[in-house]
C-alpha positions in Angstrom: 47.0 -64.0 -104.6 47.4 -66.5 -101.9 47.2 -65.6 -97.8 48.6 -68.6 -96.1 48.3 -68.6 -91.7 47.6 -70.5 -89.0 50.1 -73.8 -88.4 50.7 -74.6 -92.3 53.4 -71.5 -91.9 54.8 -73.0 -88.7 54.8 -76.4 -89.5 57.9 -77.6 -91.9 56.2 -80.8 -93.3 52.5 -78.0 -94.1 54.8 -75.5 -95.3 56.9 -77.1 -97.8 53.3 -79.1 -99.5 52.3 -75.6 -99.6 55.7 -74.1 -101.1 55.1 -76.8 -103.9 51.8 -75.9 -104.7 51.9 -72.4 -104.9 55.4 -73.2 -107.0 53.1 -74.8 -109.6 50.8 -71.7 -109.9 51.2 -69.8 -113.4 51.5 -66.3 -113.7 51.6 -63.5 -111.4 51.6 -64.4 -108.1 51.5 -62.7 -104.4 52.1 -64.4 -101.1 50.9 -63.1 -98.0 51.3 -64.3 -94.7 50.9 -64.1 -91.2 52.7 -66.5 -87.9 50.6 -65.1 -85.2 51.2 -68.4 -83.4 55.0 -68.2 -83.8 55.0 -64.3 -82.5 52.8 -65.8 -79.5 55.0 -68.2 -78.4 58.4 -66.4 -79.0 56.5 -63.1 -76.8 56.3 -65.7 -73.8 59.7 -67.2 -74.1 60.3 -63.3 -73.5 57.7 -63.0 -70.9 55.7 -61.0 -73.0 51.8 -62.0 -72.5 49.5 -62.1 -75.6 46.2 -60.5 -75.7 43.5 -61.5 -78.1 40.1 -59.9 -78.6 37.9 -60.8 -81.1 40.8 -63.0 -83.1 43.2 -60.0 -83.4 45.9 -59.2 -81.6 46.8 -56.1 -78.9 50.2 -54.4 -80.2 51.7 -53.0 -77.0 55.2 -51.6 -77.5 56.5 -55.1 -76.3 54.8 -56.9 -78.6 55.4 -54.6 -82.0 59.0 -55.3 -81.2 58.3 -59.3 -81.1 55.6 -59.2 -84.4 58.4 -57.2 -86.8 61.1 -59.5 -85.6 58.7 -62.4 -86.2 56.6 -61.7 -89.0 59.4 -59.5 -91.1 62.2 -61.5 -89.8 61.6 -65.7 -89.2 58.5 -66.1 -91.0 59.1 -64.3 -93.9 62.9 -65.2 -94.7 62.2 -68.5 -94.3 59.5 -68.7 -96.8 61.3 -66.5 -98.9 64.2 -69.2 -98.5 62.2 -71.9 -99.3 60.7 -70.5 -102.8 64.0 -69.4 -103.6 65.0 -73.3 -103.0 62.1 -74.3 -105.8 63.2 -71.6 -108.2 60.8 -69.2 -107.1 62.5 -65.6 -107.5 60.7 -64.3 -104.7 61.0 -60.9 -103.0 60.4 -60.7 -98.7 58.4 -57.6 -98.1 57.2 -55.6 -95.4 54.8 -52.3 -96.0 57.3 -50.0 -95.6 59.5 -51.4 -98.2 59.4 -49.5 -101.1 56.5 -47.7 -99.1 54.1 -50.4 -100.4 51.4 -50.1 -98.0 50.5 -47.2 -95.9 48.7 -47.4 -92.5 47.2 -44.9 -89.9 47.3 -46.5 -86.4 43.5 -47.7 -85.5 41.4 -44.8 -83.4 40.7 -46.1 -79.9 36.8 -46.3 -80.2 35.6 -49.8 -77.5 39.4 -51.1 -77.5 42.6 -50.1 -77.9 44.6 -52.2 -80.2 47.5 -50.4 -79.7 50.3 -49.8 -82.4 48.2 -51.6 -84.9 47.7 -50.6 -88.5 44.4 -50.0 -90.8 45.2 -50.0 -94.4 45.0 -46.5 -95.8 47.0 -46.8 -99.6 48.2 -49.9 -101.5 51.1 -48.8 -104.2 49.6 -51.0 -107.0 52.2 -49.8 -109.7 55.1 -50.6 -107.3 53.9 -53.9 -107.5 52.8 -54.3 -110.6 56.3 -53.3 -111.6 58.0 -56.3 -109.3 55.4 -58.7 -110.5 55.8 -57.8 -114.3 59.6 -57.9 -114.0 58.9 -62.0 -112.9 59.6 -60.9 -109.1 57.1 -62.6 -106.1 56.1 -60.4 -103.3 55.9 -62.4 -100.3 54.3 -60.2 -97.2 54.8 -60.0 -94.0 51.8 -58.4 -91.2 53.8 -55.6 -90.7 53.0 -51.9 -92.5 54.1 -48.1 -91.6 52.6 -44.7 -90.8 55.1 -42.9 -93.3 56.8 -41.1 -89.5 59.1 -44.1 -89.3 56.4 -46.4 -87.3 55.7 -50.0 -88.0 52.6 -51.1 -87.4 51.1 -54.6 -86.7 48.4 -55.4 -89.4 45.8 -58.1 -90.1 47.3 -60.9 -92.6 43.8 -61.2 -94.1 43.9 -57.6 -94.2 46.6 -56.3 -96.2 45.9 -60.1 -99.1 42.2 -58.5 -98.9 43.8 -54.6 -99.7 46.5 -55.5 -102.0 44.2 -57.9 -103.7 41.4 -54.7 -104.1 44.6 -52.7 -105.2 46.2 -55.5 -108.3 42.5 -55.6 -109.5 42.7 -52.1 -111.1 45.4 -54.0 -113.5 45.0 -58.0 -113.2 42.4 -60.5 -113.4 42.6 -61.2 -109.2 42.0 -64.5 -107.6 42.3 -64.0 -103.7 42.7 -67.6 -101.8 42.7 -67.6 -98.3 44.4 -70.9 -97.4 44.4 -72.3 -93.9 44.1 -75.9 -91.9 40.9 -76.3 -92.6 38.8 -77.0 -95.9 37.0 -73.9 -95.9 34.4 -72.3 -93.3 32.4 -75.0 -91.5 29.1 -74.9 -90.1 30.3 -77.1 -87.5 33.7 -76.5 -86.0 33.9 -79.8 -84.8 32.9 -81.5 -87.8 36.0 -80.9 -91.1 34.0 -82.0 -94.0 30.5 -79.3 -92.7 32.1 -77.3 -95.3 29.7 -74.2 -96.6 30.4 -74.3 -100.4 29.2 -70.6 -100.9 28.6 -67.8 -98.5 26.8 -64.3 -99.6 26.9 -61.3 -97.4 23.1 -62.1 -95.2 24.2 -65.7 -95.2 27.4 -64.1 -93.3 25.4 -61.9 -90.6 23.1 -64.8 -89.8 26.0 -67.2 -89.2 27.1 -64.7 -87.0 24.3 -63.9 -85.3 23.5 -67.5 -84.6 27.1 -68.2 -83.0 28.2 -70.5 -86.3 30.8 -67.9 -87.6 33.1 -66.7 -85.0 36.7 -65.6 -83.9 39.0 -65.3 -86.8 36.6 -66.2 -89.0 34.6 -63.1 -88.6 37.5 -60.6 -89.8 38.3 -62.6 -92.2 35.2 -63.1 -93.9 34.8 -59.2 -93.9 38.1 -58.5 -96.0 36.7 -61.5 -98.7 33.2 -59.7 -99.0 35.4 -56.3 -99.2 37.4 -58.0 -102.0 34.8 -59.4 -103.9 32.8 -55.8 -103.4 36.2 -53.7 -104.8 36.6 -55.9 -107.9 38.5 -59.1 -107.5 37.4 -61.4 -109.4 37.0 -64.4 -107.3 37.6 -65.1 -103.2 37.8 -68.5 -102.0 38.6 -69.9 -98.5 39.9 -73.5 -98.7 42.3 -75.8 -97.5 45.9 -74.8 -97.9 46.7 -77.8 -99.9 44.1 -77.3 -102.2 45.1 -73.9 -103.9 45.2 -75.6 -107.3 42.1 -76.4 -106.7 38.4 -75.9 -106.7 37.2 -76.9 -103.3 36.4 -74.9 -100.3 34.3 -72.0 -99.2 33.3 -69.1 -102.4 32.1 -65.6 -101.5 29.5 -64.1 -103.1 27.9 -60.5 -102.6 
């Protein structure tokens, strides 16, 4: 299970190195992805303005119309194209094909988020099915409410979910792959990468302002991997999926 965002999606050059690595990968095999910076910039060509808080996105009505277009439309085909291109037989897929993943729109509690999804079902033997049958599921950041809503939904999220869901069944290696190496103790510095990370490691980076942003939702879909079952959670540099390198999780 691979989760690919930030640039190396955007990028042609980053995303065809990574199309050929995760072309090499053996066996079963999910893509996830996300394009938040693709949906940013294609909102304010619209004159749709972008709100972040906390590294996740506000889904306004506005911007659920540009993220589905985005995400389930542009990203997606054209990765979808591009495996396709290596002889990959791969499958673009949103959560509400097939009814693969089912959300509830998030409570307001401090912030409202909008018309964005939290993760209530994964159909595991759907895709179990279309992975046995030699089919890749590629992902888009999009699921449904089951009343004919999409919702907006965290990349890391629904690789961290489905990941939780194939380990009933497979041996699951979740690999969250970005432009960096893995998490850094020093943002400014590419090779302070922190080899391992256990859960009280994690708070204390936090508290002490070294793990922030993204990096904080992200962390807490690994540790909820790792805790569900899957066998192994790694952040690393996308072009080292075939490899060993980059940040492990531990409980």
């Amino acid at each position: 299970m691979i989760k690919v965002g930030g640039k190396v999606v955007e990028e042609e050059s980053s995303l065809n190195a990574l199309l050929n690595d995760f072309t090499k990968l053996e066996g079963c095999k999910v893509l996830v992805h996300g394009g938040g910076r693709s949906a940013t910039k294609i909102a304010s060509q619209l004159g749709i303005e972008s709100q972040m808080v906390n590294g996740r996105r506000i889904t306004d009505v506005e911007t659920l119309k540009v993220v589905t277009m985005v995400y389930g439309g542009l990203v997606n085909k054209t990765i979808v194209a591009g495996l396709q291109a290596r002889g990959v037989n791969a499958l673009g897929l949103t959560g509400a094909d097939m009814d693969l993943i089912r959300s509830v729109k998030r409570p307001v509690k401090d912030i409202d988020y909008g018309y964005v999804g939290d993760v209530e079902k994964v159909d595991a033997v759907s895709l179990t099915e279309l992975l046995r049958s030699e089919v890749v599921p590629v992902m888009a950041p999009l699921t449904h409410d089951g009343n004919g809503n999409m919702l907006n939904t965290n990349a890391d999220t629904i690789a961290g979910e489905v990941a939780k869901a194939l380990s009933s069944v497979f041996d699951v290696t979740l690999i969250y792959c970005f432009e960096k190496k893995g998490v850094l103790r020093d943002e400014n510095d590419d090779d302070s990468v922190i080899s391992s990370i256990n859960r009280d490691e994690f708070k204390q980076y936090v508290s002490e302002g070294v793990i922030q942003g993204g990096m904080i939702p992200k962390l807490e879909n690994a540790f909820g991997a790792i805790d569900a079952g899957v066998s192994q959670v790694v952040i690393t540099l996308a072009s080292a999926i075939n490899e060993s390198d980059g940040t492990r999780i531990k409980k």
